[in-house]
PDB file as gemmi writes it, atoms N, CA and C in Angstrom:
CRYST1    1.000    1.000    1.000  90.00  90.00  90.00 P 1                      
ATOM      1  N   UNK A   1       9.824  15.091  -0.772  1.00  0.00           N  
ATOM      2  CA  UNK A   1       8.476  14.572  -0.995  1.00  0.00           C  
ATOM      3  C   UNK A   1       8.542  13.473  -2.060  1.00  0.00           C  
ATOM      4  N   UNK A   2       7.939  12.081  -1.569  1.00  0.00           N  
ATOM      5  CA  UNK A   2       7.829  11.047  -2.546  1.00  0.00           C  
ATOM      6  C   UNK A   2       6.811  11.469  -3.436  1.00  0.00           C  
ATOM      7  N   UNK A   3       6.475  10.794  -4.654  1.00  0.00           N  
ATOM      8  CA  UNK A   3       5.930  10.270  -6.118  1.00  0.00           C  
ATOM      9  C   UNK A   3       5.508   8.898  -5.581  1.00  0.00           C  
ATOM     10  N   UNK A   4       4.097   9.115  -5.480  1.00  0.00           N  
ATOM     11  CA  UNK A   4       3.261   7.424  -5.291  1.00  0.00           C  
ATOM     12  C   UNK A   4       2.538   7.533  -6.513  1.00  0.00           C  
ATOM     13  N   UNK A   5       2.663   5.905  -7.027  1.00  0.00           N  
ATOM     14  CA  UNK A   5       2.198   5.577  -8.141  1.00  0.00           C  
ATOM     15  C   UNK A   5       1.089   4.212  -7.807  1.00  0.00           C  
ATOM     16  N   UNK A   6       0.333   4.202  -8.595  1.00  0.00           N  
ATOM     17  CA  UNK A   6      -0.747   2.687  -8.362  1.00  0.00           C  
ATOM     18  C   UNK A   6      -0.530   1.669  -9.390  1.00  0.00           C  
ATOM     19  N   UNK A   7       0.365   0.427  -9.536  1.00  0.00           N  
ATOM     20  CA  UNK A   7       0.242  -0.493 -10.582  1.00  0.00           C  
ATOM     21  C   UNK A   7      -1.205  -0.703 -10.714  1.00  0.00           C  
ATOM     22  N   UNK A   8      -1.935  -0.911 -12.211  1.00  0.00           N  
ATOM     23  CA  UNK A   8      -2.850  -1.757 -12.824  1.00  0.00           C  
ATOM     24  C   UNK A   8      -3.699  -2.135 -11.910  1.00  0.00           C  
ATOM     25  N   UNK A   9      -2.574  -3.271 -11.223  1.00  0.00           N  
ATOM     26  CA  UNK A   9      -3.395  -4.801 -10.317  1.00  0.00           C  
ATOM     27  C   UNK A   9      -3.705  -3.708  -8.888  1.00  0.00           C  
ATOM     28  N   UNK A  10      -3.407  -2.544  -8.558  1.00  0.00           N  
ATOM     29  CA  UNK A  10      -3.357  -1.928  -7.407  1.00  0.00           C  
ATOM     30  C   UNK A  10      -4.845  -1.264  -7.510  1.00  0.00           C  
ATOM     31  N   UNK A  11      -4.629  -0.534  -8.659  1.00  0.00           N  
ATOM     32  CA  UNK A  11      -6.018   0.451  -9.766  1.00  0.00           C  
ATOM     33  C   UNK A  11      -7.171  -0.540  -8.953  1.00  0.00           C  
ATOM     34  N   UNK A  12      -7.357  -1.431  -9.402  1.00  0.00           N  
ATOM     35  CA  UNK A  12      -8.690  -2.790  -9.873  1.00  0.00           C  
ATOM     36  C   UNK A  12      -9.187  -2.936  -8.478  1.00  0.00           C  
ATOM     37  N   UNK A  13      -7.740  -3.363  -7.767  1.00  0.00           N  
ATOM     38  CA  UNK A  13      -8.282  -4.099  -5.966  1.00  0.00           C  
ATOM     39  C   UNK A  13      -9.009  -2.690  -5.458  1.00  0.00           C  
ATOM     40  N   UNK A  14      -8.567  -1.385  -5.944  1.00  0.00           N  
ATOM     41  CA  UNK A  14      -9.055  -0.016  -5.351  1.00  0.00           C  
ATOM     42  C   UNK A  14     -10.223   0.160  -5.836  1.00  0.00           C  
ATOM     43  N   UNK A  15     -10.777  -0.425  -6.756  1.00  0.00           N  
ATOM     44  CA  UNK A  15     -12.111  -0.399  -7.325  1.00  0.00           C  
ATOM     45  C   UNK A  15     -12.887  -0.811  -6.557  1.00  0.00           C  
ATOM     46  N   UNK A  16     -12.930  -2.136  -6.257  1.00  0.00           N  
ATOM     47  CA  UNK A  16     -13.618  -3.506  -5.590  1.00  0.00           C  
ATOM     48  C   UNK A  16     -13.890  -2.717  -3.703  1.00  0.00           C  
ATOM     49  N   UNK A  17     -13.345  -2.185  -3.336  1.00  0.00           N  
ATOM     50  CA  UNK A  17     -13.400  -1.612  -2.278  1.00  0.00           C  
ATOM     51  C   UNK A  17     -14.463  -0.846  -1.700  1.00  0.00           C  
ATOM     52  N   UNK A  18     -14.882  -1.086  -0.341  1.00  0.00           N  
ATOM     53  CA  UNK A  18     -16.096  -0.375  -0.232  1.00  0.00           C  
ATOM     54  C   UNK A  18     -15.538   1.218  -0.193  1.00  0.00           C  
ATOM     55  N   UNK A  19     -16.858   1.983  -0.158  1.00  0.00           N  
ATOM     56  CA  UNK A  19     -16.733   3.522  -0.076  1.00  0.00           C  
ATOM     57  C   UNK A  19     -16.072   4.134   1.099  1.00  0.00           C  
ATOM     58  N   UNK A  20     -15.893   3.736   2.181  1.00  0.00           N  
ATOM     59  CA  UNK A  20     -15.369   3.867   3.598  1.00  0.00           C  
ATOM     60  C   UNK A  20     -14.015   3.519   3.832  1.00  0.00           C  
ATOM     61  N   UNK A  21     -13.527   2.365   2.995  1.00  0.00           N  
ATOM     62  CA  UNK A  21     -12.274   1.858   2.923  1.00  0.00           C  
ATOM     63  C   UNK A  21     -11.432   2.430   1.707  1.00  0.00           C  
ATOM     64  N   UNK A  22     -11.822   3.164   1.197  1.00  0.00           N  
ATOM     65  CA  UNK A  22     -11.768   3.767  -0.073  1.00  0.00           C  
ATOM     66  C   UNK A  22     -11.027   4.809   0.227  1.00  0.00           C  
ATOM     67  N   UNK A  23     -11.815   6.215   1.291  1.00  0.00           N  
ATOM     68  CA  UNK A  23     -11.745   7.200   1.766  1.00  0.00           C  
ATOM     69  C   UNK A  23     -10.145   6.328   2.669  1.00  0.00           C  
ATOM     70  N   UNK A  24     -10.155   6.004   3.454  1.00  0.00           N  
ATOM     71  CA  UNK A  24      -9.163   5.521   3.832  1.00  0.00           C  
ATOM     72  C   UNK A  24      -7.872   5.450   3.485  1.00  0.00           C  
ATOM     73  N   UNK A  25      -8.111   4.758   2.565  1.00  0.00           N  
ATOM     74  CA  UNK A  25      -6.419   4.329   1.013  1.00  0.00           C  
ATOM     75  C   UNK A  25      -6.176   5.602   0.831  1.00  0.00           C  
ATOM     76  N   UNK A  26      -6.949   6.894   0.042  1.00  0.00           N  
ATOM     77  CA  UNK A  26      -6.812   8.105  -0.051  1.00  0.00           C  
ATOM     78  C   UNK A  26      -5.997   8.543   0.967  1.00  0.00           C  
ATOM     79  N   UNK A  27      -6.340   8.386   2.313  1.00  0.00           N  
ATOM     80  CA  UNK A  27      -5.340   9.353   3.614  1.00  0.00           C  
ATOM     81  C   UNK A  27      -4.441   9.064   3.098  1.00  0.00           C  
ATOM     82  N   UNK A  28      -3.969   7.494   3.236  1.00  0.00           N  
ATOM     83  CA  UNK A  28      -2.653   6.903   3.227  1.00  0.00           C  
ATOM     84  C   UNK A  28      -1.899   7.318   1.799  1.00  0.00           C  
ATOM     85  N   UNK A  29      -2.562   7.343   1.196  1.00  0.00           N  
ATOM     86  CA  UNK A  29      -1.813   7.398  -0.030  1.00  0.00           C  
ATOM     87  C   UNK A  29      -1.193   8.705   0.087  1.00  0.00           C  
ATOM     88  N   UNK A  30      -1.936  10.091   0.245  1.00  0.00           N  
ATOM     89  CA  UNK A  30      -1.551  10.846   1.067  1.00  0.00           C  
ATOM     90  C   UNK A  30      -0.277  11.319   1.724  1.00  0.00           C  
ATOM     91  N   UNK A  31      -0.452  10.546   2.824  1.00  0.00           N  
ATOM     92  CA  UNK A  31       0.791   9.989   4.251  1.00  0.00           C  
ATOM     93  C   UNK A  31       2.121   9.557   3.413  1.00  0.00           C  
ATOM     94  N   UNK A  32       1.832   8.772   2.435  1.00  0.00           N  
ATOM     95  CA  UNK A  32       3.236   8.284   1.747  1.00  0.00           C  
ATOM     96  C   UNK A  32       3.793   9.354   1.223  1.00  0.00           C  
ATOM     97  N   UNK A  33       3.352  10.427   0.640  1.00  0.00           N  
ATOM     98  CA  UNK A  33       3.975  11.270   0.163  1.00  0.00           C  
ATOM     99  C   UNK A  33       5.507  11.824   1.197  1.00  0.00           C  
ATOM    100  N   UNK A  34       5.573  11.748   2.261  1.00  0.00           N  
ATOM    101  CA  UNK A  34       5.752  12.029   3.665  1.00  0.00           C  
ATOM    102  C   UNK A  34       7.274  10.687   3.605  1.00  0.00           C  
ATOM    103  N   UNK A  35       7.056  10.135   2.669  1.00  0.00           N  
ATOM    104  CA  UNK A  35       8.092   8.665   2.827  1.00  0.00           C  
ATOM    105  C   UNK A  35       9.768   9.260   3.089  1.00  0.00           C  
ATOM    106  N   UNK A  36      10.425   8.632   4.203  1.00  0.00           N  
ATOM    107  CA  UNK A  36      10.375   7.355   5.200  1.00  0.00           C  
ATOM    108  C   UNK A  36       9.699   7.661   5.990  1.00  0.00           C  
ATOM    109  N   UNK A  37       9.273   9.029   6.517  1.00  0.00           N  
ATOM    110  CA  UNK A  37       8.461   9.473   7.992  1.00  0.00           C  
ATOM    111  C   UNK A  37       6.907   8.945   8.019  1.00  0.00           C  
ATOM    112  N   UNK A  38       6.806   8.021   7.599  1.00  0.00           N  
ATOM    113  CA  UNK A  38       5.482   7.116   7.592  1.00  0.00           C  
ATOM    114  C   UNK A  38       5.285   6.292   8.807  1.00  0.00           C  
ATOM    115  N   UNK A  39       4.142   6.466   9.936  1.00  0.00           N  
ATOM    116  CA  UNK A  39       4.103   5.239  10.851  1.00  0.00           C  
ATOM    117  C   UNK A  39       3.180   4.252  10.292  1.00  0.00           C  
ATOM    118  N   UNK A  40       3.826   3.538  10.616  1.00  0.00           N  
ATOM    119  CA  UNK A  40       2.497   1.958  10.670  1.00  0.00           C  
ATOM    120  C   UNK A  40       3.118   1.408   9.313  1.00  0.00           C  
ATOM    121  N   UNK A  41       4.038   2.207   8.425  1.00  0.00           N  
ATOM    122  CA  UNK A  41       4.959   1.385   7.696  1.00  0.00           C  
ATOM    123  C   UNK A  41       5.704   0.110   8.328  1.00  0.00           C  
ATOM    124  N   UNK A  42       5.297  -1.234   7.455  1.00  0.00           N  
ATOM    125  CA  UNK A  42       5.782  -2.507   8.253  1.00  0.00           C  
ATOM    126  C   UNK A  42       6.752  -2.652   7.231  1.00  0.00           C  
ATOM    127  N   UNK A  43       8.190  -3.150   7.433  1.00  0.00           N  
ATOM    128  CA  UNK A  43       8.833  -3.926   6.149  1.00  0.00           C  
ATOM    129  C   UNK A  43       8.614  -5.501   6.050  1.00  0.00           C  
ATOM    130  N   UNK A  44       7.841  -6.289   4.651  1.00  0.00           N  
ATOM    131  CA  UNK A  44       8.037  -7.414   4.665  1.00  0.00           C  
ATOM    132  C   UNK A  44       9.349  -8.423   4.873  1.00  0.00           C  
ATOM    133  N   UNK A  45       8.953  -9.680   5.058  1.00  0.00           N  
ATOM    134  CA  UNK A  45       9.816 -10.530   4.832  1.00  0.00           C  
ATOM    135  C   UNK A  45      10.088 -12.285   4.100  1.00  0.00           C  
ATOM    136  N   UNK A  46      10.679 -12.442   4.184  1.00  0.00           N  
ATOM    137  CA  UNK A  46      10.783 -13.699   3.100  1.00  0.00           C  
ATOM    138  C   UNK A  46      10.326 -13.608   1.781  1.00  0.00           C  
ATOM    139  N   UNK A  47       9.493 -14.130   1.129  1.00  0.00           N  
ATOM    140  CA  UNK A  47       9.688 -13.851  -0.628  1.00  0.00           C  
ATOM    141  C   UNK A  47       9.163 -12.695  -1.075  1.00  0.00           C  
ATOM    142  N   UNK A  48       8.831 -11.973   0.088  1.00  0.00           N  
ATOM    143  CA  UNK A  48       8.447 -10.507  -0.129  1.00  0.00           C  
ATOM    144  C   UNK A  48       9.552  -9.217   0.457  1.00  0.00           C  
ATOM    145  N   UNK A  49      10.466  -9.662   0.777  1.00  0.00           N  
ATOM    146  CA  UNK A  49      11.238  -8.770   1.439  1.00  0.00           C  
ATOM    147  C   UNK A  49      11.606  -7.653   0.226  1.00  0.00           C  
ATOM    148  N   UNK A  50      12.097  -6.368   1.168  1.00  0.00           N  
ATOM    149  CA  UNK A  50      11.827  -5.217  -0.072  1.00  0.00           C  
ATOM    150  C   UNK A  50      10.957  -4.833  -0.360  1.00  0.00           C  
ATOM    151  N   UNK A  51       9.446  -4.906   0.335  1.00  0.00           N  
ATOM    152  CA  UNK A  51       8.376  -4.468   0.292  1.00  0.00           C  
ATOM    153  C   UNK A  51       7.657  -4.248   1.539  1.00  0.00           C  
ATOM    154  N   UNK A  52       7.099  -3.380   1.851  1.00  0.00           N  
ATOM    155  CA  UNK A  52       6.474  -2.840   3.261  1.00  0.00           C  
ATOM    156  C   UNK A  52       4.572  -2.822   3.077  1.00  0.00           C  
ATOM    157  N   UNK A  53       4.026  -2.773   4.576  1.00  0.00           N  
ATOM    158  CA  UNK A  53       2.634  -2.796   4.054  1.00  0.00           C  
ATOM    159  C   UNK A  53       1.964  -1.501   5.228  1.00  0.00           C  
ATOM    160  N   UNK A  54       0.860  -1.263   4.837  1.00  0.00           N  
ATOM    161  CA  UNK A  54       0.201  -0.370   5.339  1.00  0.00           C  
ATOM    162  C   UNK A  54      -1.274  -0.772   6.110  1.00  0.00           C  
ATOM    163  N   UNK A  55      -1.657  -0.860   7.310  1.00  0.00           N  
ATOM    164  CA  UNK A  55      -2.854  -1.517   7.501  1.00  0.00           C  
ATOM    165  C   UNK A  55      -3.776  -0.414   7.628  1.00  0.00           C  
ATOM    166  N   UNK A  56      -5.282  -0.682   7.516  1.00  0.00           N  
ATOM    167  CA  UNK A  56      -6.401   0.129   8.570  1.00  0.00           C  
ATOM    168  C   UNK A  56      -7.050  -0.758   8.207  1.00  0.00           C  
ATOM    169  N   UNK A  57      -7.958  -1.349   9.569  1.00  0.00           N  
ATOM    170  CA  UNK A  57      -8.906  -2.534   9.330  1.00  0.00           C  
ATOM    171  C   UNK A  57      -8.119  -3.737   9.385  1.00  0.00           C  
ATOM    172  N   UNK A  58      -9.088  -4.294   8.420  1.00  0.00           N  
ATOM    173  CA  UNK A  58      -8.625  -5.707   8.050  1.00  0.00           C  
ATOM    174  C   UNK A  58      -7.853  -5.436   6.667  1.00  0.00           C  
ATOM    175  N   UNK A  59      -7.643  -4.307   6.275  1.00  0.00           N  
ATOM    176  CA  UNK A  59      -7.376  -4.099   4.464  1.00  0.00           C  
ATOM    177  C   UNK A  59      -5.740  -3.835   4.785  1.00  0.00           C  
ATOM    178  N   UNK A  60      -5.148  -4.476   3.719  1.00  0.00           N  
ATOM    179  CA  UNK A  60      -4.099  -3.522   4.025  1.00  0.00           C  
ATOM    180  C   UNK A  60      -4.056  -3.087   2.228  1.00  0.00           C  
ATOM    181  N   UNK A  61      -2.667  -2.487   2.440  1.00  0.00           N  
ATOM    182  CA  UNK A  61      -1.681  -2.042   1.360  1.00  0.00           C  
ATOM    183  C   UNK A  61      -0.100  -2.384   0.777  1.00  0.00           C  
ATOM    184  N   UNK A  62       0.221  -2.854   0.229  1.00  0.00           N  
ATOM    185  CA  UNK A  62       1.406  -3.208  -0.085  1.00  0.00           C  
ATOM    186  C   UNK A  62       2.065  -2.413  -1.147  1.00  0.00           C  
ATOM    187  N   UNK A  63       3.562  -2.042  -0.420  1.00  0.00           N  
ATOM    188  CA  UNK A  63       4.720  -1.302  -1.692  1.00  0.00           C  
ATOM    189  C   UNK A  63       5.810  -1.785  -1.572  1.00  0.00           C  
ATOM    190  N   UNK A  64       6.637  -0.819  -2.304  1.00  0.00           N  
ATOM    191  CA  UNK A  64       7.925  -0.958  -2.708  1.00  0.00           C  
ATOM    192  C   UNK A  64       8.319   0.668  -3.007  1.00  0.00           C  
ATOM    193  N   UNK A  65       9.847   0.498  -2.756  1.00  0.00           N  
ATOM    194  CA  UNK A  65      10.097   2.263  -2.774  1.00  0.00           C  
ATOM    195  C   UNK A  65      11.388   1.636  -4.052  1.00  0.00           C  
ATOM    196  N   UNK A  66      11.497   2.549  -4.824  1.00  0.00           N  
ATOM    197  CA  UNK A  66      12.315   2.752  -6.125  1.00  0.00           C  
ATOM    198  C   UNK A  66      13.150   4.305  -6.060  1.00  0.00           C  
ATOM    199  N   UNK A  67      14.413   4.447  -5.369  1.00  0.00           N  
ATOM    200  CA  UNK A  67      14.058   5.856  -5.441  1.00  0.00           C  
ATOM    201  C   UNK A  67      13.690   6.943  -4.682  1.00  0.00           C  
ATOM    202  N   UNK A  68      13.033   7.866  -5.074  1.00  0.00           N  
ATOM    203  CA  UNK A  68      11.887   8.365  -4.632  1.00  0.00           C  
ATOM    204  C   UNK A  68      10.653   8.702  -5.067  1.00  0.00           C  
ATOM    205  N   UNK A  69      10.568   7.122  -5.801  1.00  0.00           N  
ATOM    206  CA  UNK A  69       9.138   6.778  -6.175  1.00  0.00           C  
ATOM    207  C   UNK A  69       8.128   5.725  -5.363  1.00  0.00           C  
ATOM    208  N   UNK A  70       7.015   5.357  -4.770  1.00  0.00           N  
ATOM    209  CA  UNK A  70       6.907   4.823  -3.793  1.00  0.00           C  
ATOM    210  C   UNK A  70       5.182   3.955  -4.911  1.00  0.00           C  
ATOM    211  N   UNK A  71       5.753   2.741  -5.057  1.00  0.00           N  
ATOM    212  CA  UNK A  71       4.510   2.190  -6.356  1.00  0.00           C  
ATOM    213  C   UNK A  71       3.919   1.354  -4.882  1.00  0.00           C  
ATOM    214  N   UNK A  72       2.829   1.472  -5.312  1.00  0.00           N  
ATOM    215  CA  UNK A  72       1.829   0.596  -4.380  1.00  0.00           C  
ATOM    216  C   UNK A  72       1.413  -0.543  -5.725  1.00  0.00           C  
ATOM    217  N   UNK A  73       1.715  -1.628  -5.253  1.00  0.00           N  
ATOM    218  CA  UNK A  73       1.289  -2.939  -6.086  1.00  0.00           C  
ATOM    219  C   UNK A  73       0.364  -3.675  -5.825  1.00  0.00           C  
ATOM    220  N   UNK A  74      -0.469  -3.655  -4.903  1.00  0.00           N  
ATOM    221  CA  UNK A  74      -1.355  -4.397  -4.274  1.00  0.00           C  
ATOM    222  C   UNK A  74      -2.519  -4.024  -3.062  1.00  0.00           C  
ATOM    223  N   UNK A  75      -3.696  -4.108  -3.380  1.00  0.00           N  
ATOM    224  CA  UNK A  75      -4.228  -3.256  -1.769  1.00  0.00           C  
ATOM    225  C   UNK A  75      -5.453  -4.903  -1.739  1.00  0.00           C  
ATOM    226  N   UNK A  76      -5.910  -4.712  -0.613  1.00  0.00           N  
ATOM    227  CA  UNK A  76      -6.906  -6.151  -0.093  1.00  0.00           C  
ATOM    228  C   UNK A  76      -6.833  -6.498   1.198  1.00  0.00           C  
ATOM    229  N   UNK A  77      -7.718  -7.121   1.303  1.00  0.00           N  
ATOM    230  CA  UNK A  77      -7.921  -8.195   2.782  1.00  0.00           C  
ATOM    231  C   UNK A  77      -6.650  -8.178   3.307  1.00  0.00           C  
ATOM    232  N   UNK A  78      -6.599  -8.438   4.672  1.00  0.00           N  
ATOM    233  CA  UNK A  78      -4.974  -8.941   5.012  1.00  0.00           C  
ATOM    234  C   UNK A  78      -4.810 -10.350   4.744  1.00  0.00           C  
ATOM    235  N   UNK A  79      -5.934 -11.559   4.467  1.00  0.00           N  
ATOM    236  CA  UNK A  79      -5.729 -13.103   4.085  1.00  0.00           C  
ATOM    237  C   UNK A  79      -5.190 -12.778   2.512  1.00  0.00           C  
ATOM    238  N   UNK A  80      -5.219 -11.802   1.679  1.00  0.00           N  
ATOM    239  CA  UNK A  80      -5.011 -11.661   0.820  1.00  0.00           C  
ATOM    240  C   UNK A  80      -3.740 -11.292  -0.263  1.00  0.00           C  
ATOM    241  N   UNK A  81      -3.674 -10.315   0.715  1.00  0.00           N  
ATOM    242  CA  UNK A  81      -1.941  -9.304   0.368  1.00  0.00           C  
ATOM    243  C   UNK A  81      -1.155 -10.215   0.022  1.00  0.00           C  
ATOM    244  N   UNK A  82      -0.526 -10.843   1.032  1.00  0.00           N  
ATOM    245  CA  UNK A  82       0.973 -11.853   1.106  1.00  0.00           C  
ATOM    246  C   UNK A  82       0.732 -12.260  -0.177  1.00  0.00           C  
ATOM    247  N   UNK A  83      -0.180 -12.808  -0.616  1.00  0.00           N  
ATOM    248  CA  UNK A  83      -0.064 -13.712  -1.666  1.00  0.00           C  
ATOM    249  C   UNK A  83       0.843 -13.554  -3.010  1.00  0.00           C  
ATOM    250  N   UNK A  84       1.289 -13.925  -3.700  1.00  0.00           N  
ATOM    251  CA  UNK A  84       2.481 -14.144  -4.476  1.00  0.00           C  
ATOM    252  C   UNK A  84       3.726 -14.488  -4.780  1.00  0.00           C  
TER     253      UNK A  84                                                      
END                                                                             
């Protein structure tokens, strides 16, 4: 069983979120515990490679596994995520 953690910048975007999409992140966050046996786990690529994302909706989720620690760094829009 993984250890999911929320960076800061992860905390804030989970704030901003409606109540419905909210309930949502919760499953998933959830589901990761479960890590590698996760579906709908995507692995990124190019200046993000080493990081995987999670969709429902238009929102997704973005991580990174350390381990068997699994930090979520980022949650938002999908025009949004990639960014960095």
């Amino acid at each position: 069983m993984a250890i999911v953690t929320m960076m800061p910048e992860a905390l804030r975007d989970f704030d901003k979120l409606p109540k419905t999409i909210k309930e949502r992140f919760r499953n998933l966050r959830e589901r990761l515990q479960e890590w590698p046996s996760v579906s709908g786990a995507k692995p990124l690529s190019g200046k993000l490679a080493g990081h995987y994302r999670l969709r429902t909706g238009d929102y997704r989720l973005r991580l990174h596994v350390e381990g068997e620690t699994i930090i979520i760094d980022k949650i938002g829009l999908r025009k949004d995520i990639y960014d960095d």
